[in-house]
C-alpha positions as CSV (number, residue, x, y, z in Angstrom):
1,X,-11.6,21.0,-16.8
2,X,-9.1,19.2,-15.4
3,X,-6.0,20.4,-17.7
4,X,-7.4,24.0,-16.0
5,X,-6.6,22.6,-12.4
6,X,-2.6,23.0,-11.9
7,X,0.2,23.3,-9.0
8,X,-1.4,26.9,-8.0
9,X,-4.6,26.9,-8.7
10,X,-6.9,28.3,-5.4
11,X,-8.1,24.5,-4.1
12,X,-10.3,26.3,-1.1
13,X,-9.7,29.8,1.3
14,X,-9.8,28.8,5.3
15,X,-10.3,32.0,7.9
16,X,-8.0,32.2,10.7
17,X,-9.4,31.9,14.0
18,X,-9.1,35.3,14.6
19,X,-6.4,34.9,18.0
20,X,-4.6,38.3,16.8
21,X,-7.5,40.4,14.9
22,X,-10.2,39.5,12.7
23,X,-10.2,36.3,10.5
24,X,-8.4,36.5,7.6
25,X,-9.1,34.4,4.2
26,X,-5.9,32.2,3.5
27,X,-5.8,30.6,0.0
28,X,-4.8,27.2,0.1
29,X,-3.2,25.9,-3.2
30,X,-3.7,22.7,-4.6
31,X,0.3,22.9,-4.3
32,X,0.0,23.9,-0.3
33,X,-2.7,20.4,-0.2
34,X,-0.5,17.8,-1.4
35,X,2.5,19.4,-0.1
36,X,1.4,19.4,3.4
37,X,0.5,15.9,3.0
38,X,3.8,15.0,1.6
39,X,5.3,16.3,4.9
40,X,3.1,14.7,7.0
41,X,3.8,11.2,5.6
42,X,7.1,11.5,5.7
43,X,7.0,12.7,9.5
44,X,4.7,9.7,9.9
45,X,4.7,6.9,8.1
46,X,1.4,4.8,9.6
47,X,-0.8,7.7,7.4
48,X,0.8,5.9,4.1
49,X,-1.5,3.1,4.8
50,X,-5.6,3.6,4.9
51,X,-6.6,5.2,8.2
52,X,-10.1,5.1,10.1
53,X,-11.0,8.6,11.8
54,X,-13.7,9.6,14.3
55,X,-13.5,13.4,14.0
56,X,-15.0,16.2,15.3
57,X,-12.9,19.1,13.9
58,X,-14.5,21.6,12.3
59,X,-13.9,21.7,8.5
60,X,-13.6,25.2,8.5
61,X,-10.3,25.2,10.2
62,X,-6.8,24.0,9.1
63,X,-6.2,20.8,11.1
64,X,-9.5,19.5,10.8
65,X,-9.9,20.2,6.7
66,X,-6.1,20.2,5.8
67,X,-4.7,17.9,7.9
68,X,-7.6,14.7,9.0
69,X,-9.7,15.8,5.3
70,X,-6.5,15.1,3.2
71,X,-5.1,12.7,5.4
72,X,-7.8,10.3,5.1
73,X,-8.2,10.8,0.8
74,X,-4.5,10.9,0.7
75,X,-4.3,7.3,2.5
76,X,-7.6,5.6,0.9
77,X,-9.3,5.4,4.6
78,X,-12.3,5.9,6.4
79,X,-13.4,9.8,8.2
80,X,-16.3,9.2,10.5
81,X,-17.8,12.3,11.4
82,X,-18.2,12.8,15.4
83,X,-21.4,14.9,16.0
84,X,-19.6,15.6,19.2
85,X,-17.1,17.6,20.8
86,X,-14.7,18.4,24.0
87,X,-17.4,20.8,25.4
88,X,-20.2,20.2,28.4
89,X,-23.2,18.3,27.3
90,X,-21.3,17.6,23.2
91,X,-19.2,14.9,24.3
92,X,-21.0,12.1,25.2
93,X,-21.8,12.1,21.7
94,X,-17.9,11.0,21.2
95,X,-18.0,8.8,23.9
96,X,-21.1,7.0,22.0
97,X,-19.2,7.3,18.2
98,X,-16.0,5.6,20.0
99,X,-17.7,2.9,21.6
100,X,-18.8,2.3,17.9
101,X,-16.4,2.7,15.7
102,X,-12.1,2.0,16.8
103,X,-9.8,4.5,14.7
104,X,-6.5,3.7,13.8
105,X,-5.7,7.2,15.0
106,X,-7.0,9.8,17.0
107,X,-6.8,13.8,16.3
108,X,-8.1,16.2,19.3
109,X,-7.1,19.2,21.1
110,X,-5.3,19.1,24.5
111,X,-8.9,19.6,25.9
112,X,-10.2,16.8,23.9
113,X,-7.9,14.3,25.2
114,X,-8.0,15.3,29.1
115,X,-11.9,14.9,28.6
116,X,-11.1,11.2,27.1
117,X,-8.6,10.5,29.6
118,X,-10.8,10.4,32.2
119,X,-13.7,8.6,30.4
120,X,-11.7,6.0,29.2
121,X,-10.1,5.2,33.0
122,X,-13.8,4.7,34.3
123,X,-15.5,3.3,30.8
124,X,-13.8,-0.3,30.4
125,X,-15.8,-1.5,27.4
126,X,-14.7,2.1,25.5
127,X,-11.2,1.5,26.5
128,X,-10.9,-1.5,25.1
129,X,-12.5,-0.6,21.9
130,X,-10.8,2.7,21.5
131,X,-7.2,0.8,22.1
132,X,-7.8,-1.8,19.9
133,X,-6.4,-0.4,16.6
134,X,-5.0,2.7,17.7
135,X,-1.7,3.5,16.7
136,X,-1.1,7.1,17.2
137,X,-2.5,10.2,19.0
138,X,-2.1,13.7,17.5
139,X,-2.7,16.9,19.1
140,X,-2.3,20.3,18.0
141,X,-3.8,23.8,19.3
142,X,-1.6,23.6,22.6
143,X,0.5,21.8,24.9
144,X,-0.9,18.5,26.0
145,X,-0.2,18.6,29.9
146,X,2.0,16.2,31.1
147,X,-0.8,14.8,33.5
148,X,-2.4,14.1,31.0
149,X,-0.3,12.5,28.5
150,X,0.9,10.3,31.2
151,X,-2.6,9.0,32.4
152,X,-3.1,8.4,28.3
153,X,-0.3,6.0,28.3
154,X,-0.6,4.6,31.8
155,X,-4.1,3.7,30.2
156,X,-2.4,2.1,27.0
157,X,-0.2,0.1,28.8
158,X,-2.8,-0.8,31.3
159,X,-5.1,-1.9,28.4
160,X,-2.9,-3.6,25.0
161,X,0.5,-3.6,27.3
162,X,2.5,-1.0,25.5
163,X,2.3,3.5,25.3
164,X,0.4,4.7,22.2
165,X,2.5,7.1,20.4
166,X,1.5,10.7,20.4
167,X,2.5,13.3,18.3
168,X,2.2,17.1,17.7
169,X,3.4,19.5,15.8
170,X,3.4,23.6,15.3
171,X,1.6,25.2,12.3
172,X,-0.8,27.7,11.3
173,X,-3.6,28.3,8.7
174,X,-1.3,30.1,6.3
175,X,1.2,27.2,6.5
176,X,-1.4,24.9,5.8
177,X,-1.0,23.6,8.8
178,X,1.9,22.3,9.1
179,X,5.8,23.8,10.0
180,X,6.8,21.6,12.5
181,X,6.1,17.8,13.5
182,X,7.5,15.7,16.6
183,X,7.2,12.1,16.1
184,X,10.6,10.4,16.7
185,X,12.6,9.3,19.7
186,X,11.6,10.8,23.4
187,X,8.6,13.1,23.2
188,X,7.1,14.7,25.7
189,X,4.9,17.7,26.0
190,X,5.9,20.7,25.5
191,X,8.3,19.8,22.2
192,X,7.1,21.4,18.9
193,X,9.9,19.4,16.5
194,X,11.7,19.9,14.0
195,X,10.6,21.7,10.2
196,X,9.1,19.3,8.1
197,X,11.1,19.0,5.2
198,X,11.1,21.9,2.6
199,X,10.5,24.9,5.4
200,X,12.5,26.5,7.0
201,X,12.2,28.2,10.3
């Protein structure tokens, strides 16, 4: 079986979301898997070394299977799975799993992190467990507002004495996700990056 698996064998099929028409099936190689992981370490280097997640991202859907999923195998680390999520009444749930468990990084959605923003500026004892370890914050989906990427590193600073880095990136479920990754010098919102290497925009 396993001299059946090679370079383009199907690994899995994601749907779109289904932003432009109905959800499409995109295969996703075995190829596509490692090298959008490739990419990703070179654009950050902290994922060569094991990583603890607390994610909610659905499976289903590029940046939580192909990008946190492969990220944490690819890295020998630790996924816990968030039963919550950045919606009324859902994230609570988050605010209970990061209370318990400090990731090295943290993946959400602009919403996400505006939601955590403000819980972390009135929750002290989650603040300092969530800044503890973390080294990074990556968002994807949208632009982070500025508000609120400055209130995450006025909070940093406020809480270990230095900004967390955050990082973004453009992609897509056919490019599995990734095209794009900003991670070096000033960042600030509203910045896609540059290709990661081998694509071309």
């Amino acid at each position: 079986a396993h001299a059946a698996v090679g370079p383009d064998t199907v690994a899995k099929i994601l749907f779109t979301s289904g932003s432009t028409g109905m959800p499409k099936g995109v295969i996703n190689s075995q190829r596509m898997i490692c090298a959008d992981i490739a990419q990703a370490a070179f654009a950050m280097a902290e994922i060569r070394k094991p990583q603890t997640l607390v994610d909610w991202l659905p499976w289903n859907h590029t940046f939580g299977s192909n990008q946190n999923i492969h990220l944490t195998l690819y890295s020998g680390g630790a996924l816990y799975i968030d039963d919550g999520k950045p919606t009324p009444g859902a994230f609570d749930a988050t605010i209970r799993n990061l209370k318990e468990i400090a990731p090295t990084c943290y993946f959400n959605v602009p919403k996400g992190f505006e939601l955590l923003a403000h819980r972390l500026a009135e929750d002290e004892q989650l603040r300092k467990n969530f800044f503890s370890r973390v080294k990074f914050f990556m968002y994807a989906g949208a632009s982070l507002p500025q508000h609120v990427w400055d209130e995450l590193e006025r909070l940093a600073i406020e809480t270990i004495g230095e900004k967390i880095r955050i990082v973004t990136g453009l992609g897509a479920t056919e490019t599995g996700p990734s095209v794009t990754f900003v991670t070096r010098g000033e960042v600030r919102a509203g910045m896609v990056g540059n290709p990661v290497p081998g694509c071309e925009i």
